[in-house]
C-alpha positions in Angstrom: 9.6 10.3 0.7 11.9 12.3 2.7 14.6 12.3 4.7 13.8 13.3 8.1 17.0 13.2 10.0 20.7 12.0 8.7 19.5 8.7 9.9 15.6 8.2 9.4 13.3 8.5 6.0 9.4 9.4 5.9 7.6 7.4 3.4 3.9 9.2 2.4 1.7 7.2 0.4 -1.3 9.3 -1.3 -2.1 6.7 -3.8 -2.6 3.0 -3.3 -3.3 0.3 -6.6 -2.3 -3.1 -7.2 -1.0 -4.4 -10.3 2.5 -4.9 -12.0 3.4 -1.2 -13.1 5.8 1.6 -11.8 2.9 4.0 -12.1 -1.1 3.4 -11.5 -3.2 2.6 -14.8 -3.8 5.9 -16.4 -7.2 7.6 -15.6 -6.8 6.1 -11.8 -5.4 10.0 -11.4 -7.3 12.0 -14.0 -10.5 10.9 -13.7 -11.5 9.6 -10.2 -15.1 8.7 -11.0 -13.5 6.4 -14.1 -11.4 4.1 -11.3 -13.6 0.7 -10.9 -15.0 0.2 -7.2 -12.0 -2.5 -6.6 -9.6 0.5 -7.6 -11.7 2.5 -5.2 -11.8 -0.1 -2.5 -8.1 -0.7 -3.0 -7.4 3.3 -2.5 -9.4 3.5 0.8 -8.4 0.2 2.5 -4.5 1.5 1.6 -5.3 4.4 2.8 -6.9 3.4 6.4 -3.9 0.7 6.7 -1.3 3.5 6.2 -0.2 5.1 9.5 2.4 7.9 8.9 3.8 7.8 12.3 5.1 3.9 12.3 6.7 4.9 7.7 9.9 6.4 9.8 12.6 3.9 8.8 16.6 3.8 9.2 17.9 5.5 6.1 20.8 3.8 4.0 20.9 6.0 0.9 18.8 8.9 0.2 19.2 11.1 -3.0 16.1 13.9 -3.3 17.2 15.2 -6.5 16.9 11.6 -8.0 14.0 10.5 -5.9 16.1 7.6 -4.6 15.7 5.9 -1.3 17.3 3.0 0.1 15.8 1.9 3.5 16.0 -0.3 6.7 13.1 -2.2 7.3 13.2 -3.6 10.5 10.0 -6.0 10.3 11.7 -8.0 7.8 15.0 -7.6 8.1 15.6 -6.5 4.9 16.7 -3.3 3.0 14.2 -1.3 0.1 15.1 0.7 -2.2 12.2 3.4 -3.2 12.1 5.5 -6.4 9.8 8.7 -6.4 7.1 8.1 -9.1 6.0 11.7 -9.3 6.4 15.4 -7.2 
């Protein structure tokens, strides 16, 4: 994530998985040839359904150094908050 204005965050996805942890299983990073095909599948449908251009969202709290985000999002009317798993 990043803030691209005083008013507006960026969120950039690189990684997509499903499942109930903070972080994806370990080895979906390490070793891409160890993910399952339903990891795979998951990574590249994620990634085709991602569109950088409409992940520009009112900002209500941003902190970089603590990878903090609080968001705006319209399409619900609702607000998200987004930690940073990694750099």
């Amino acid at each position: 994530m990043s803030q691209r204005s005083v008013d507006d965050v960026e969120l950039v996805f690189d990684q997509f998985w499903v499942g109930g942890a903070k972080e994806p299983r370990p080895g979906l990073e390490e070793d891409a040839s160890a993910r399952s095909a339903t990891d795979k599948l998951i990574n590249v449908v994620g990634g085709w359904a991602f569109v950088e251009g409409m992940a520009t969202f009112p900002v209500l709290y941003f902190s970089n150094e603590a990878g903090i985000c609080v968001f705006k999002f319209p399409p619900l009317n609702s607000a998200i908050a987004a930690v940073r798993v990694r750099s």
